[in-house]
Backbone and ligand atoms as CSV (ligand in chain L), in Angstrom:
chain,resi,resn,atom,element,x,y,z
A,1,UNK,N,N,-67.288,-68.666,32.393
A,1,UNK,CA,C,-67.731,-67.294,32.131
A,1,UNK,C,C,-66.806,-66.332,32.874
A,2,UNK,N,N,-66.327,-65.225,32.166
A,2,UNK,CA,C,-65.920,-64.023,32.691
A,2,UNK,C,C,-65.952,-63.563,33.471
A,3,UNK,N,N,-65.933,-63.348,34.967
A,3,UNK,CA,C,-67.022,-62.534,35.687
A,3,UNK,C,C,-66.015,-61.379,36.088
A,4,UNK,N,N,-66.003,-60.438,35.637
A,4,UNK,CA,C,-65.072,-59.289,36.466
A,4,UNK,C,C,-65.176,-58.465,37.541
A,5,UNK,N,N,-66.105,-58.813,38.253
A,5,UNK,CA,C,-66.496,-58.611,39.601
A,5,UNK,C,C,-65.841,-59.564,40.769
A,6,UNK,N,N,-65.787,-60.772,40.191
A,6,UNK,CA,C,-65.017,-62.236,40.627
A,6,UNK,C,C,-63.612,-62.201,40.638
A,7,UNK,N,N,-63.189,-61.498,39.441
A,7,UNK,CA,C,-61.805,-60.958,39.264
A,7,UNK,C,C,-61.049,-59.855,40.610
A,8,UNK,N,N,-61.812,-59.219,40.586
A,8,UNK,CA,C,-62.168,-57.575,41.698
A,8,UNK,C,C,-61.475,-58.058,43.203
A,9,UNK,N,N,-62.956,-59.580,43.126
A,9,UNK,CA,C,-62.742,-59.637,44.653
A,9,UNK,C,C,-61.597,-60.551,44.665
A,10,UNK,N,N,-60.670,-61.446,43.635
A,10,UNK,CA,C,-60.018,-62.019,43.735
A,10,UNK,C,C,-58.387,-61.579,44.534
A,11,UNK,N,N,-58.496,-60.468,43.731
A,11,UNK,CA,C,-57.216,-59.314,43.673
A,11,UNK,C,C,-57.409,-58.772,45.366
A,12,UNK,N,N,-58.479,-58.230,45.911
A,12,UNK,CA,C,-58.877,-58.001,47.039
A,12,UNK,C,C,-58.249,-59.187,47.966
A,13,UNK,N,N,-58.563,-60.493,47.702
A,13,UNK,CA,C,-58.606,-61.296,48.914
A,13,UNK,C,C,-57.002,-61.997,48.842
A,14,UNK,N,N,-56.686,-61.095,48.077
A,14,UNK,CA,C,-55.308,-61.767,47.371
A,14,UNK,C,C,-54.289,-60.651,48.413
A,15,UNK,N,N,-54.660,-59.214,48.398
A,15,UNK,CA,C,-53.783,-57.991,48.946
A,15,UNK,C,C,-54.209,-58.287,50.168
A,16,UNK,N,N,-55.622,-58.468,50.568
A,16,UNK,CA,C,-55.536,-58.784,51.980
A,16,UNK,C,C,-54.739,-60.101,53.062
A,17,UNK,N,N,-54.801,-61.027,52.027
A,17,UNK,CA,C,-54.028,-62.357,52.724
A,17,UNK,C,C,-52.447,-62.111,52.704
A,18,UNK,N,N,-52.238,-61.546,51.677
A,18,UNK,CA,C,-50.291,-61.505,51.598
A,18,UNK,C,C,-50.359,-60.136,51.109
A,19,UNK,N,N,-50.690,-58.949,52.459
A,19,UNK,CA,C,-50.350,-57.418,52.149
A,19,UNK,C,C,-48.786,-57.513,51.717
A,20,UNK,N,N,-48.810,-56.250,50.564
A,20,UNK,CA,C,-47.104,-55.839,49.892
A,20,UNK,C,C,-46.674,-54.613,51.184
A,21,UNK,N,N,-45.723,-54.856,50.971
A,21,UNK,CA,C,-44.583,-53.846,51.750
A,21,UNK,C,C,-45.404,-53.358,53.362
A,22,UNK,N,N,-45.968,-54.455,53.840
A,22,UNK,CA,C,-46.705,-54.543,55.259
A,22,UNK,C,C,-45.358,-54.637,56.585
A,23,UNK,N,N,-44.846,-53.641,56.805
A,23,UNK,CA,C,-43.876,-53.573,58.021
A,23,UNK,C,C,-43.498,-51.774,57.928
A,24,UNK,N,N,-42.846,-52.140,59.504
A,24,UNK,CA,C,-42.489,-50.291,59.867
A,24,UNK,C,C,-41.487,-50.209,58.559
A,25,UNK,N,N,-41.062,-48.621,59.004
A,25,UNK,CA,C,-39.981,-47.990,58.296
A,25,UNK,C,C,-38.803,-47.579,59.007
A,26,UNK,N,N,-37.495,-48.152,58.959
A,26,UNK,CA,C,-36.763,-47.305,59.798
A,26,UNK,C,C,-36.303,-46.150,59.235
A,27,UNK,N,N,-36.070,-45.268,60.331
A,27,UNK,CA,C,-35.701,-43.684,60.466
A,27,UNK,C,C,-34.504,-43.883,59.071
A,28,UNK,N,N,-34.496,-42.230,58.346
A,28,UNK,CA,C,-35.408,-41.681,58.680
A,28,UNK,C,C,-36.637,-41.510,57.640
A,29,UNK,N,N,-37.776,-40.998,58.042
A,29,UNK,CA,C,-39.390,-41.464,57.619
A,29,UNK,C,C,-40.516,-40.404,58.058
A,30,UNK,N,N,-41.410,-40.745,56.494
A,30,UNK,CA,C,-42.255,-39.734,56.960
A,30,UNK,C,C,-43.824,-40.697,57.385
A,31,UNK,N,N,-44.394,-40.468,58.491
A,31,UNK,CA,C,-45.282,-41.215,58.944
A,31,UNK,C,C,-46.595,-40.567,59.389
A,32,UNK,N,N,-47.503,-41.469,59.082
A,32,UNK,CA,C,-49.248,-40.588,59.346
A,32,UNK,C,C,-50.002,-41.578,59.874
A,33,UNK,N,N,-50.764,-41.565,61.064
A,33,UNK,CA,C,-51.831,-42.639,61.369
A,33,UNK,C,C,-53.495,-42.553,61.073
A,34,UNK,N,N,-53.984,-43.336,60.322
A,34,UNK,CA,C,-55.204,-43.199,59.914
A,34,UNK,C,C,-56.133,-43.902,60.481
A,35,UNK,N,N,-57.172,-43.877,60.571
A,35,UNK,CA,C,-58.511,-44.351,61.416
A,35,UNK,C,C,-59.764,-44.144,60.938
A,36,UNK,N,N,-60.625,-45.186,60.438
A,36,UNK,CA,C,-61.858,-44.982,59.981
A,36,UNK,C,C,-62.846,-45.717,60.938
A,37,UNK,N,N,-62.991,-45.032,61.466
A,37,UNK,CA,C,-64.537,-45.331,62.590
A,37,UNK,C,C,-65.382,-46.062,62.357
A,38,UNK,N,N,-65.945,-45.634,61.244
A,38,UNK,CA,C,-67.378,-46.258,60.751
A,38,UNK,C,C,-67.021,-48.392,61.008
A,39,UNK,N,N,-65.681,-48.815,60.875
A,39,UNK,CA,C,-65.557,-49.828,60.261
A,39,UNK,C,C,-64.275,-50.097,60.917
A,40,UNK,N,N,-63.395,-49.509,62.266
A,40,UNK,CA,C,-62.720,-50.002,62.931
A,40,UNK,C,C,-61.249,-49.797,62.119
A,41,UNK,N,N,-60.684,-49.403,60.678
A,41,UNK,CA,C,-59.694,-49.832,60.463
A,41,UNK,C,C,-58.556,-48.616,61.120
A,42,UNK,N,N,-57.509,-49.159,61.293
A,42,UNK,CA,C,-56.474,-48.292,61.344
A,42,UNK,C,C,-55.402,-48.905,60.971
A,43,UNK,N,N,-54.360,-47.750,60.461
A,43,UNK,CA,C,-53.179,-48.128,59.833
A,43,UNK,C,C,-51.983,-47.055,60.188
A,44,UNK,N,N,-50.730,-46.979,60.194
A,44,UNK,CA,C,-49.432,-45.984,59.982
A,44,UNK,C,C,-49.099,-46.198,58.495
A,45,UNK,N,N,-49.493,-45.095,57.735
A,45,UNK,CA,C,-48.436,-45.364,56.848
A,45,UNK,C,C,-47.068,-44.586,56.719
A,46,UNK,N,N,-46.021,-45.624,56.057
A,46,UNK,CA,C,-44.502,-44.568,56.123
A,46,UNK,C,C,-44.171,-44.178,54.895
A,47,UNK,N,N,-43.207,-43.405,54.664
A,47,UNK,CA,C,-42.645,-42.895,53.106
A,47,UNK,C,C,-41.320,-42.969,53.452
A,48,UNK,N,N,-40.742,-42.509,52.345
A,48,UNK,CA,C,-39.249,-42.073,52.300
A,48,UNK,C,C,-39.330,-41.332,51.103
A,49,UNK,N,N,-39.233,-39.803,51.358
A,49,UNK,CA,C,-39.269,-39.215,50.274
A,49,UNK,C,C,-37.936,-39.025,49.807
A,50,UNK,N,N,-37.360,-38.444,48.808
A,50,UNK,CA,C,-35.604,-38.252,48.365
A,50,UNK,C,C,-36.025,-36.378,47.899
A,51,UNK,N,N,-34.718,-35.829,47.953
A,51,UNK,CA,C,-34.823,-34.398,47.995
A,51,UNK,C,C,-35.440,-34.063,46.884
A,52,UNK,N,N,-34.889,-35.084,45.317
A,52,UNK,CA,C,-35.920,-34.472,44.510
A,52,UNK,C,C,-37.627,-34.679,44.729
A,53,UNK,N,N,-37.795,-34.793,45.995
A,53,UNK,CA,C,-39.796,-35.375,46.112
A,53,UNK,C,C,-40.106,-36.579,44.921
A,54,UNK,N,N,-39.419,-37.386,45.406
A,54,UNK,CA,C,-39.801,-38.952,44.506
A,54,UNK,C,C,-39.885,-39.608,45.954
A,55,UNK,N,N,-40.793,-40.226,45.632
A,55,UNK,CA,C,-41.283,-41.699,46.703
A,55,UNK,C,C,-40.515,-42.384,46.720
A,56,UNK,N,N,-39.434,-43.131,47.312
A,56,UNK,CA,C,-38.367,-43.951,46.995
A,56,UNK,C,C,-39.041,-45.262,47.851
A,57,UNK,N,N,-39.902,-44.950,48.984
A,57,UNK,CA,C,-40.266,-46.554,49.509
A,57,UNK,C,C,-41.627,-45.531,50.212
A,58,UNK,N,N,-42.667,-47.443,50.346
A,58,UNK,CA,C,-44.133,-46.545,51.199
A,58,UNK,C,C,-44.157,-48.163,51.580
A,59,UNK,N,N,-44.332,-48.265,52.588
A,59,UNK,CA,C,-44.916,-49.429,53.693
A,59,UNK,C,C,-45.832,-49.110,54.211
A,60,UNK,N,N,-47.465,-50.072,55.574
A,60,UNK,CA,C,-48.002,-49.641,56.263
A,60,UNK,C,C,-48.064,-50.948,57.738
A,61,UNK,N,N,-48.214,-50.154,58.406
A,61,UNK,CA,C,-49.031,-51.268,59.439
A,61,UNK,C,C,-50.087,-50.921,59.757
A,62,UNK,N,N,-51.070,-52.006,60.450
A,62,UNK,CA,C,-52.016,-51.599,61.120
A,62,UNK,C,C,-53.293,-52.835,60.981
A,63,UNK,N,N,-54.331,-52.743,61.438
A,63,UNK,CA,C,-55.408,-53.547,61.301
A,63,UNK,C,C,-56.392,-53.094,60.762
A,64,UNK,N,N,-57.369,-53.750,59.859
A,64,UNK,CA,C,-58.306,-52.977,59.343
A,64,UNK,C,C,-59.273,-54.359,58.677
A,65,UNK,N,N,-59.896,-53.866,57.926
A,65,UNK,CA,C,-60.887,-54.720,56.892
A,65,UNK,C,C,-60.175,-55.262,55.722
A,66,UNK,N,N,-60.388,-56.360,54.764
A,66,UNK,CA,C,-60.423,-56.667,53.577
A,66,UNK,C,C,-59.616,-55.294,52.756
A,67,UNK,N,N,-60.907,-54.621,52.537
A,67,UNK,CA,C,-60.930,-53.601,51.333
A,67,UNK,C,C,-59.361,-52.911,52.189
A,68,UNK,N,N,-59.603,-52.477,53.589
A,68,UNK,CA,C,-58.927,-50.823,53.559
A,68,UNK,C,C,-57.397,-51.411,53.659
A,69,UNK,N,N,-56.697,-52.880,53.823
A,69,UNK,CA,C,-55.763,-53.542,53.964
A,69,UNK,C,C,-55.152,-53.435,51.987
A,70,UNK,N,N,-56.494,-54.269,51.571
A,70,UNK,CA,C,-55.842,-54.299,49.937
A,70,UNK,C,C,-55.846,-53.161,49.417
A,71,UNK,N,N,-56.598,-51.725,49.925
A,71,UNK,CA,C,-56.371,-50.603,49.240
A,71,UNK,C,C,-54.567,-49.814,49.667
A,72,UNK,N,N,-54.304,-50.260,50.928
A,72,UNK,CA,C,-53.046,-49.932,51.398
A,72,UNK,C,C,-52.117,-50.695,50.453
A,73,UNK,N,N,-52.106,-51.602,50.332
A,73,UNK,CA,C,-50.764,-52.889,50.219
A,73,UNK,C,C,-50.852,-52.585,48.471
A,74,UNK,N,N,-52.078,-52.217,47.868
A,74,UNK,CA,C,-52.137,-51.628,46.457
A,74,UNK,C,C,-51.552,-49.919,46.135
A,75,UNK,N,N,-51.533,-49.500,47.286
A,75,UNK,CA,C,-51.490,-47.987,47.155
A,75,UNK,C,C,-50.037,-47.955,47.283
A,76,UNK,N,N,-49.234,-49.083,48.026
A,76,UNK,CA,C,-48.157,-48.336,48.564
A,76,UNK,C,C,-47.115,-49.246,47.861
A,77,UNK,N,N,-47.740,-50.311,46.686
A,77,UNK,CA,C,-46.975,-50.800,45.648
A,77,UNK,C,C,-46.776,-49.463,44.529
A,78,UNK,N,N,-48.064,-49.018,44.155
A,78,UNK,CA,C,-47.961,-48.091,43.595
A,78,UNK,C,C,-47.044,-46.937,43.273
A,79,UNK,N,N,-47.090,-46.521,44.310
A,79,UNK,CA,C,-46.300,-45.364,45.100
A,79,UNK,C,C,-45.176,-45.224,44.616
A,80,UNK,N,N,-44.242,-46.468,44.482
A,80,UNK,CA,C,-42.953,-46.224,44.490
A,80,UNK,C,C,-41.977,-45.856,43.427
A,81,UNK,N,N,-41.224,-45.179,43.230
A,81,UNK,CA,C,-40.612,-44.118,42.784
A,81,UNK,C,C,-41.669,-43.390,41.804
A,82,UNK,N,N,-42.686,-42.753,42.309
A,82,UNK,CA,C,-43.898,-41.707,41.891
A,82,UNK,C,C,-43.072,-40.523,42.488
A,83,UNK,N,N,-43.717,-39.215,41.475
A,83,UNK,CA,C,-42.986,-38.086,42.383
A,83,UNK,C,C,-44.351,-37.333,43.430
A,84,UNK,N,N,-44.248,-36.747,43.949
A,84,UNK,CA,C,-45.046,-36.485,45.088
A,84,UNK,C,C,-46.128,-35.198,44.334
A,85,UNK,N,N,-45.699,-34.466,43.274
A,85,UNK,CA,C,-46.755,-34.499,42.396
A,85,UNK,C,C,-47.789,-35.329,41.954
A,86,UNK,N,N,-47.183,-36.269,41.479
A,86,UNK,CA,C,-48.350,-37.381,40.608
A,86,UNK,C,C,-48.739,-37.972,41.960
A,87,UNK,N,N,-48.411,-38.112,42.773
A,87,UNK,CA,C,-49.084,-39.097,43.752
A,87,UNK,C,C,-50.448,-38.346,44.042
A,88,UNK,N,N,-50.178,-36.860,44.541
A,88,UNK,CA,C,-51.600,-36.275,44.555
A,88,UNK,C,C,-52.863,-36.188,43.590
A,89,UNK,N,N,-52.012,-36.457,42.641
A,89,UNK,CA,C,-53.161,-36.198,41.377
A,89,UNK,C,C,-53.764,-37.380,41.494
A,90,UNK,N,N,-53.141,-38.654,41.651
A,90,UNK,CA,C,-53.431,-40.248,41.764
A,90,UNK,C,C,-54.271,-40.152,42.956
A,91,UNK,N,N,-54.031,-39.667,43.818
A,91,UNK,CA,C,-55.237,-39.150,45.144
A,91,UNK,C,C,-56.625,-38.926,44.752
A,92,UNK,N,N,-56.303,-37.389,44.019
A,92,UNK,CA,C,-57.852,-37.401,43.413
A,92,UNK,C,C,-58.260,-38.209,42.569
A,93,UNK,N,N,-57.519,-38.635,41.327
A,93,UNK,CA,C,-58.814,-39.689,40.654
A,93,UNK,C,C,-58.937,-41.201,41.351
A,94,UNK,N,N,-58.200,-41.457,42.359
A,94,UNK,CA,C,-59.141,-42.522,43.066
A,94,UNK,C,C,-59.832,-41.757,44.283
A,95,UNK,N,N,-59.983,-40.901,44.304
A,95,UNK,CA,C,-60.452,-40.179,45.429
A,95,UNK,C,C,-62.484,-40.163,44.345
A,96,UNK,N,N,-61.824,-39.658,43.186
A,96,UNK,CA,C,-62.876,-39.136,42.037
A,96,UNK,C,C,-63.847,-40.684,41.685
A,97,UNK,N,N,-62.661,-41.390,41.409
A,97,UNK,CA,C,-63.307,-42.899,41.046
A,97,UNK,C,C,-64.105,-43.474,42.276
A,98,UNK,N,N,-63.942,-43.444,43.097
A,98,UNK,CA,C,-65.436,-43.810,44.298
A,98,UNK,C,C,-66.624,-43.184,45.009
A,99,UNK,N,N,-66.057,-42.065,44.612
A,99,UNK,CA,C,-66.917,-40.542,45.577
A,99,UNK,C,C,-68.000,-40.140,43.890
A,100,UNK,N,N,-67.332,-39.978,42.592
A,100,UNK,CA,C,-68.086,-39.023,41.320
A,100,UNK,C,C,-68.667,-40.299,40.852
A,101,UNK,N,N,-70.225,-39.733,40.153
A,101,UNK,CA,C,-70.991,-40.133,39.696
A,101,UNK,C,C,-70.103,-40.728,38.116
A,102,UNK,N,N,-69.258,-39.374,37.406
A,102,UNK,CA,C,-68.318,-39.418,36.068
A,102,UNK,C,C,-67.297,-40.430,36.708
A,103,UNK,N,N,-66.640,-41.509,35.764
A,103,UNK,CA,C,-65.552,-42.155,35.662
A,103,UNK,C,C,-64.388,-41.598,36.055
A,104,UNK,N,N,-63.610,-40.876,36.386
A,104,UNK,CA,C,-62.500,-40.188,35.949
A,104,UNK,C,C,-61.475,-41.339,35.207
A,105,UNK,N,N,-60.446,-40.762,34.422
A,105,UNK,CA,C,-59.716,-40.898,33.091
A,105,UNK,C,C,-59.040,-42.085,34.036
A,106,UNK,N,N,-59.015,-43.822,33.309
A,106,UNK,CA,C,-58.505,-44.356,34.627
A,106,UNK,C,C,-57.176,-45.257,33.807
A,107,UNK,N,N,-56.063,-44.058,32.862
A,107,UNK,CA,C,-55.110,-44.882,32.411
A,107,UNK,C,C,-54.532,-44.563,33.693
A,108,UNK,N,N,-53.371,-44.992,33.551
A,108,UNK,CA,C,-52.166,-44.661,34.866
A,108,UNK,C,C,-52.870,-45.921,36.517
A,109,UNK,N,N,-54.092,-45.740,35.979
A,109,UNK,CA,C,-54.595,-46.190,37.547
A,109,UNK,C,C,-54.132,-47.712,37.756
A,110,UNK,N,N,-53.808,-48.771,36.468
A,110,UNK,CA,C,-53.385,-49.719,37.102
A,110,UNK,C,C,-54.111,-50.474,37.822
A,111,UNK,N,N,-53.375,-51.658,39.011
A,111,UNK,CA,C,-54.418,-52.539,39.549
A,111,UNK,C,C,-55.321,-51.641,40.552
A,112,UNK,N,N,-55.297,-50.145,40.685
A,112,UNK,CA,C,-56.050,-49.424,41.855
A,112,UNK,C,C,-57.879,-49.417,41.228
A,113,UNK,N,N,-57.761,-49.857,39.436
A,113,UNK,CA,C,-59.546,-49.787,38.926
A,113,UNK,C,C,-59.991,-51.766,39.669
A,114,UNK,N,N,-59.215,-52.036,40.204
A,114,UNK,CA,C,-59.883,-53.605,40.925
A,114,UNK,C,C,-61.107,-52.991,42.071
A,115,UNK,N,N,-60.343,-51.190,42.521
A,115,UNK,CA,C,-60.979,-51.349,43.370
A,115,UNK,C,C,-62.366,-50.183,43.197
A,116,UNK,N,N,-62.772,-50.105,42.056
A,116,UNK,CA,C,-64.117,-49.233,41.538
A,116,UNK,C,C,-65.030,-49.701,41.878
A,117,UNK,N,N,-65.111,-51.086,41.772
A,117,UNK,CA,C,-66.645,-51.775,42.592
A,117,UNK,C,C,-67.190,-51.400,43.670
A,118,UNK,N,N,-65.989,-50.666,44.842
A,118,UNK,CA,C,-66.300,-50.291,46.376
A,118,UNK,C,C,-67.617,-49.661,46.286
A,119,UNK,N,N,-67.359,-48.644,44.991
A,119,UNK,CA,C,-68.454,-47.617,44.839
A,119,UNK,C,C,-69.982,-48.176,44.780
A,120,UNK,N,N,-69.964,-49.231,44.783
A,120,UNK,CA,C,-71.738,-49.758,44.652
A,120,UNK,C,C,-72.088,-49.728,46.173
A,121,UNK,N,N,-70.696,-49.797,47.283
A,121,UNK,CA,C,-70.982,-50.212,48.234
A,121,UNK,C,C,-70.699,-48.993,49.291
A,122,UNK,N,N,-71.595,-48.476,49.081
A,122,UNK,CA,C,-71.028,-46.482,49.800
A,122,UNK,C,C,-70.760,-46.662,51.093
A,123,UNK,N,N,-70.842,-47.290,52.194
A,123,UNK,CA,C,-70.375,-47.633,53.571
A,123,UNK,C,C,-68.857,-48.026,53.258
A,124,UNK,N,N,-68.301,-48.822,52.713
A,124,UNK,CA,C,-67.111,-49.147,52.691
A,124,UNK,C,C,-66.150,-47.910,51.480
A,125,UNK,N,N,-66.336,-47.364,51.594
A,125,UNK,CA,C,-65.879,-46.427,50.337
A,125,UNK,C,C,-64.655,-45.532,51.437
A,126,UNK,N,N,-65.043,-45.531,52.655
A,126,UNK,CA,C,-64.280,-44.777,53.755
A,126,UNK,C,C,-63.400,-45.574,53.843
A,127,UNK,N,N,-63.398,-47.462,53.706
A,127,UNK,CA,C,-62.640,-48.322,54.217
A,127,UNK,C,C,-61.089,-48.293,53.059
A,128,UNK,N,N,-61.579,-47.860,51.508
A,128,UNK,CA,C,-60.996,-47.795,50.575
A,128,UNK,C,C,-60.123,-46.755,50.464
A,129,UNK,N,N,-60.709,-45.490,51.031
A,129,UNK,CA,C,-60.351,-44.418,50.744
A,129,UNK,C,C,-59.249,-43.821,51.802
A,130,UNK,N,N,-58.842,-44.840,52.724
A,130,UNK,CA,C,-58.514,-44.631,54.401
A,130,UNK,C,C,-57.512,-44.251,54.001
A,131,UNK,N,N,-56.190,-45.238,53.256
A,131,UNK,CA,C,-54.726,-45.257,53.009
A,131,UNK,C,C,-54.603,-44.147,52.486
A,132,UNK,N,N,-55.239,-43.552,51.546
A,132,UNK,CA,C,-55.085,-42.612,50.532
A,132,UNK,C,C,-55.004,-41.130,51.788
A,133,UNK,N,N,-56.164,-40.801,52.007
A,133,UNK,CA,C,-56.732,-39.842,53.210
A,133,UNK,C,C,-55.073,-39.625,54.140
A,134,UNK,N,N,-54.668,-40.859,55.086
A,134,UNK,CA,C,-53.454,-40.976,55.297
A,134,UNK,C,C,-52.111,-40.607,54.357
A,135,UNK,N,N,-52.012,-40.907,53.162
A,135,UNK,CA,C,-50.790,-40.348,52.179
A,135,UNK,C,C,-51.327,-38.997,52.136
A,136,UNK,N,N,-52.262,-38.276,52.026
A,136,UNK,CA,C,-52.344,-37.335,51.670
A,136,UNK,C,C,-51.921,-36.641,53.384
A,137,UNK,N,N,-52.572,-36.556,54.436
A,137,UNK,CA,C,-51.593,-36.565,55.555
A,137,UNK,C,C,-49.995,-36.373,55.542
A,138,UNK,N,N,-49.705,-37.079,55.143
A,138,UNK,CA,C,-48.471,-37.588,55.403
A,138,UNK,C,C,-47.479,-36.426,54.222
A,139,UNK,N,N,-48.437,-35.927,52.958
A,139,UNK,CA,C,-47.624,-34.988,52.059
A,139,UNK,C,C,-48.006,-33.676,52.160
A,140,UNK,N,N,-48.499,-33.419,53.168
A,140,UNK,CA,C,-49.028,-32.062,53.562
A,140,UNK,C,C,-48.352,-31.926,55.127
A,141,UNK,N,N,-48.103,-32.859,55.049
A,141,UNK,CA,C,-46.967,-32.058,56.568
A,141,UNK,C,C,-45.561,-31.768,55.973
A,142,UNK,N,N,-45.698,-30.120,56.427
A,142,UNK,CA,C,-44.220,-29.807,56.295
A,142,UNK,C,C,-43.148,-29.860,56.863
A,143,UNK,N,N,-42.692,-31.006,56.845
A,143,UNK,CA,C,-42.079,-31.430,57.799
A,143,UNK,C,C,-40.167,-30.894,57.500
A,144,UNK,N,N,-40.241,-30.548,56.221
A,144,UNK,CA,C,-38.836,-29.820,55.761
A,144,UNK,C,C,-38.545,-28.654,56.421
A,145,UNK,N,N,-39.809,-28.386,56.933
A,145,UNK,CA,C,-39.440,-26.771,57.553
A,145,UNK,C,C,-39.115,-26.844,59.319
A,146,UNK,N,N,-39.535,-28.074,59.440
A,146,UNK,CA,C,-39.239,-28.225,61.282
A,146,UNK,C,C,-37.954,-28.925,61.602
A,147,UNK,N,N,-36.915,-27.844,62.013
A,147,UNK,CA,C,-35.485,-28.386,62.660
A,147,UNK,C,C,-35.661,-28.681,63.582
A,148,UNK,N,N,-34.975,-29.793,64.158
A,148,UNK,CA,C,-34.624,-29.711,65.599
A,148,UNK,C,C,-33.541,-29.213,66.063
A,149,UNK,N,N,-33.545,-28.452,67.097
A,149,UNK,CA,C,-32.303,-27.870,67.124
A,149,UNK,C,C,-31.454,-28.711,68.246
A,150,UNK,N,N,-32.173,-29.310,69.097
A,150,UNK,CA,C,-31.472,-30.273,70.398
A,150,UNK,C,C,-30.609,-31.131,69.433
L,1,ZN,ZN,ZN,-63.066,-51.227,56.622
């Protein structure tokens, strides 16, 4: 029998045992540290943006749970060469897909609908939502505008 819930957690225990692109970034890099309380996880995630704002690489480290490990190592396969437009929009509808009662539109979303089930489980929804919370961090610092002058 089918079970696509079985499928869900397969993919889960699959990103958590052999996380993708799990190591630092060397310089130079854009970096954000995230922390979800409720559930202990924390992570750095890095970027490398290119002048036209395309994602050219996203890695993370850190320790965390199941979910907030395979939502990273899924998010930051994703990511890559996305332009920093679409990445936000990809923010909200998995932001939309665990938090809204409505579906949001889930072409484009890829292996990130493995992780819609979280939503039955509203305590861990913070654990899912951690990496994301962090990228969004990480594209709201303006960091183009701070020279160093030393
Ligand atoms: Zn967690």
């Amino acid at each position: 029998m089918f079970d696509l819930r079985e499928l869900y957690q397969q993919v889960i225990v699959d990103h958590n045992r052999e996380p993708r692109n799990f190591h630092e970034m060397e310089q130079p890099c854009q970096c954000a540290d995230g922390f979800n309380p409720l559930c202990g996880d924390k992570l750095t995630l890095f970027l490398k943006i290119n002048a036209d704002n395309i994602i050219e690489k996203a890695s993370f480290q850190g320790r965390g749970c199941a979910i907030s490990t395979a939502s990273a190592s899924l998010m930051t396969d994703i990511l890559k060469g996305m332009s920093v437009d679409n990445a936000k929009i990809l923010f909200n509808k998995f932001h939309k897909m665990l938090t809204d009662d409505a579906m949001p539109d889930m072409t484009d979303m890829d292996k990130l609908t493995v992780l819609a089930g979280v939503k039955e489980f509203p305590a861990r929804v913070k654990c899912a939502t951690l990496a994301w919370h962090t990228l969004m961090a990480v594209l709201e610092q303006k960091i183009d505008t701070v020279v160093s002058t030393e």
